[in-house]
TORLUMBA-423738 format. One record per residue (C-alpha): x, y, z; residue in one letter. Coordinates in pm, whole numbers, padded with zeros to 5 digits, always signed. Layout:
XYZA/...
END
This chain:
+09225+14867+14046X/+08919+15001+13903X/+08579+15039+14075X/+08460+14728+13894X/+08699+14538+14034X/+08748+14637+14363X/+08330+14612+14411X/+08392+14214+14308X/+08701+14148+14498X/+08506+14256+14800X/+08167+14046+14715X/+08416+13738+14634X/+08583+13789+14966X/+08280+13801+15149X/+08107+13522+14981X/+08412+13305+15085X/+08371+13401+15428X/+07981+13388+15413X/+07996+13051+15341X/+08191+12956+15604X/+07967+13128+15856X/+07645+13034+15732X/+07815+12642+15758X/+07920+12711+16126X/+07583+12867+16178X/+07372+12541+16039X/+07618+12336+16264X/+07531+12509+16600X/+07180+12536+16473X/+07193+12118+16473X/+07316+12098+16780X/+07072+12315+16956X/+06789+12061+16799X/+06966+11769+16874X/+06988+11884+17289X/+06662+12040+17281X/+06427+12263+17016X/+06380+12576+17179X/+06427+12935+17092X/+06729+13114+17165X/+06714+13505+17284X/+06937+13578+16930X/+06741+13330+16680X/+06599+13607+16497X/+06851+13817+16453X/+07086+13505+16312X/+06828+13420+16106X/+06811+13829+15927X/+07199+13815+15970X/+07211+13528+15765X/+06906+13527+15497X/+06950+13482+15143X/+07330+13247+15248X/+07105+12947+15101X/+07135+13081+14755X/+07503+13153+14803X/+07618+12796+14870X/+07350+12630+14652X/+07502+12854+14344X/+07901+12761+14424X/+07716+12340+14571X/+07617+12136+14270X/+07587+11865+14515X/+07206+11807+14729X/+07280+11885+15130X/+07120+11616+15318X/+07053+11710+15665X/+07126+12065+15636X/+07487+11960+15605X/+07676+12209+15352X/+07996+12098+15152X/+08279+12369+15238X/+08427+12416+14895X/+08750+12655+14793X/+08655+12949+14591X/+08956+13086+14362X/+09028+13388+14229X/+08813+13336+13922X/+08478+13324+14179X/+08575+13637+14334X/+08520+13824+13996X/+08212+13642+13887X/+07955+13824+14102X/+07743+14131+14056X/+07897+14459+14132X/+07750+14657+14425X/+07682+15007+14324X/+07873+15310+14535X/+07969+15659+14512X/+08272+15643+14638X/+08569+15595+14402X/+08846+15289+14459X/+09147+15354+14574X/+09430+15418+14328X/+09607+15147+14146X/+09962+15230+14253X/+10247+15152+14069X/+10243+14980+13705X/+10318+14644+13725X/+10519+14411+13479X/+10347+14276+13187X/+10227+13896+13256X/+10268+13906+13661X/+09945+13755+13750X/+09672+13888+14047X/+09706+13739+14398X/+09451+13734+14664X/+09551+13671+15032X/+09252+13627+15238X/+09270+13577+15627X/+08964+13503+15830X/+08905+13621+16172X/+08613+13425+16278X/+08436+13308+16607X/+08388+12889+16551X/+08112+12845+16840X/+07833+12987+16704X/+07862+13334+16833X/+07778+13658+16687X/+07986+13998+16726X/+07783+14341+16731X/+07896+14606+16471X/+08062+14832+16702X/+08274+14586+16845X/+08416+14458+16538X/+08458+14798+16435X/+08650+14841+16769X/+08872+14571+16694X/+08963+14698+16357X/+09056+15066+16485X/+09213+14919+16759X/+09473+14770+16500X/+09526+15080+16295X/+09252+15058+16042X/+09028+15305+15929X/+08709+15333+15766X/+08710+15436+15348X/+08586+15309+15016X/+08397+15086+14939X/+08234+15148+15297X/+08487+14881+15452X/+08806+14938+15648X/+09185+14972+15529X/+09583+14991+15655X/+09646+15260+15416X/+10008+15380+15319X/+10116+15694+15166X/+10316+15603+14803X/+10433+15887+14506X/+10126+15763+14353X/+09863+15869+14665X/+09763+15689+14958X/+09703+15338+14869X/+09492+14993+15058X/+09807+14748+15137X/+09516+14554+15304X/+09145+14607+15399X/+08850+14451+15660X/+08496+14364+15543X/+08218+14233+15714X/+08230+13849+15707X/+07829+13835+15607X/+07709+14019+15231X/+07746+14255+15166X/+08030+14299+15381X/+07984+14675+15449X/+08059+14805+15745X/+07861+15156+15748X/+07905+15378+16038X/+07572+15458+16059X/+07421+15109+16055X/+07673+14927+16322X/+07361+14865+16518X/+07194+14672+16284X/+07491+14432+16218X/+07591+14113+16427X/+07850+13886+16251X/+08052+13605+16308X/+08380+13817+16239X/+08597+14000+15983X/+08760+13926+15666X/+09113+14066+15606X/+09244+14055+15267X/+09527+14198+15033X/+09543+14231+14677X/+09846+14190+14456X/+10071+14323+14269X/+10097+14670+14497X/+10296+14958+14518X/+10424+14799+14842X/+10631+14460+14935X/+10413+14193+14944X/+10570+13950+15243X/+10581+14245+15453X/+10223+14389+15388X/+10163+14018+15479X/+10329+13999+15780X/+10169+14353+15901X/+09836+14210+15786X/+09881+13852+15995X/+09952+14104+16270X/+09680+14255+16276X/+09465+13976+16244X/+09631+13823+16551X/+09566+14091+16769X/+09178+14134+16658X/+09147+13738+16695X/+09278+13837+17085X/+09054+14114+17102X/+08733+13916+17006X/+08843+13590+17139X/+08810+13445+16803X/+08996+13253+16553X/+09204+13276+16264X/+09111+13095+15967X/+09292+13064+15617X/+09074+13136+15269X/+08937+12790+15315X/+08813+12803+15657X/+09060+12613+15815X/+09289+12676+16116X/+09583+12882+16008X/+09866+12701+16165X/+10224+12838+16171X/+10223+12542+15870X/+09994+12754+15643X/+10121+13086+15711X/+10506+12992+15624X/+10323+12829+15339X/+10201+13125+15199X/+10557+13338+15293X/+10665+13153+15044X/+10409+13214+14780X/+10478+13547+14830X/+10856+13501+14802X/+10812+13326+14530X/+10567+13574+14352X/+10839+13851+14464X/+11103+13665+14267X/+10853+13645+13936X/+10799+14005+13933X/+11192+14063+13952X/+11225+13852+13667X/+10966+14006+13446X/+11066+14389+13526X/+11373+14306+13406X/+11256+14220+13061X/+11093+14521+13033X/
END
């Protein structure tokens, strides 16, 4: 993947998962009024967390929010290439293996995400995600990397849930966020259902560690429903590729 793309596969990713936690924000924001409208010792810091998340939903929204209520919507593939790339020196990982002429991209997105309204420092996400095997790299985000003939290689990576989804050692301080975004990028020099699996993992045992939530690409609960749902998308999508490398 070039640095083009990998820059808007991450801003896609994270404007997925932005949305959902500006949403859960506004909804524990109502609440608060609705008991009692007073300020809260982390109010400001929410508030820088999450500036500039209006813009984001009303862009992807064409419908008016009426009492700060915000539509969650499903953002495809297509909407995680349409944004602006985010300049960096680092280069993208390599693209691995060539893959067969007409097998299509696929995104797998998990969420890892508290749902009351709390906020997780830097560090401790960070924490979580080393805790799991993951290591900080391009893009200035974390990865499960795996050594291939063609160089070591992403088979999945962590960003911040909140823009720009950066995770920079020497800002942790600054950041508090409702959680992490795992994701994985297909086709790979790697099986997919078992990057998966390693992936769902790992998102398990961070969810644990924060006492947080797993949610799929739409925000939702990932039930055991969802997840053998997408096994066999990726089944499926194994069987495709098999099909066209033979007609190579």
């Amino acid at each position: 993947m070039d640095e083009l793309r990998w820059t808007l596969l991450i801003a896609g990713v994270v404007v997925i998962a932005a949305i959902y936690g500006y949403t859960r924000w506004q909804e524990s924001r109502r609440g608060t009024r609705k008991s009692r409208r007073r300020a809260l010792a982390g109010d400001d810091e929410v508030e820088r967390a999450l500036s500039g998340l209006d813009d984001v939903v009303a862009e992807r929204d064409p419908l008016e929010p009426a009492d700060d209520d915000f539509e969650i919507i499903r953002i495809t593939r297509d909407d995680a290439l349409a944004g602006e790339p985010r300049p960096s020196p680092e280069p993208a990982p390599p693209a691995g293996s060539e893959s067969p002429p007409g097998l299509q991209e696929k995104l797998i997105v998990i969420n890892v995400a508290a749902t009351d309204g709390r906020l997780f420092s830097g560090r401790t996400l960070v924490q979580a995600l080393e805790a799991v095997g993951m290591r900080y790299g391009e893009r200035a985000i974390y990865h499960r990397a795996l050594e291939t003939r063609q160089g070591r290689v992403a088979m999945f990576s962590a960003a911040n849930i909140l823009q720009p989804g950066t995770l920079e050692p020497e800002r942790l301080d600054e950041i508090n966020s409702p959680g992490v975004a795992l994701f994985m990028q297909l086709p790979g020099p790697f099986d997919g259902l078992s990057a998966f699996e390693q992936m769902l993992e790992a998102g398990r045992r961070i969810a644990e560690q924060l006492d947080a939530k797993l949610l799929d690409e739409r925000r939702c609960s990932l039930t055991n429903q969802a997840i053998e749902h997408i096994r066999e998308e990726l089944r499926e999508y194994r069987r495709i590729a098999h099909l066209l490398a033979k007609k190579v």
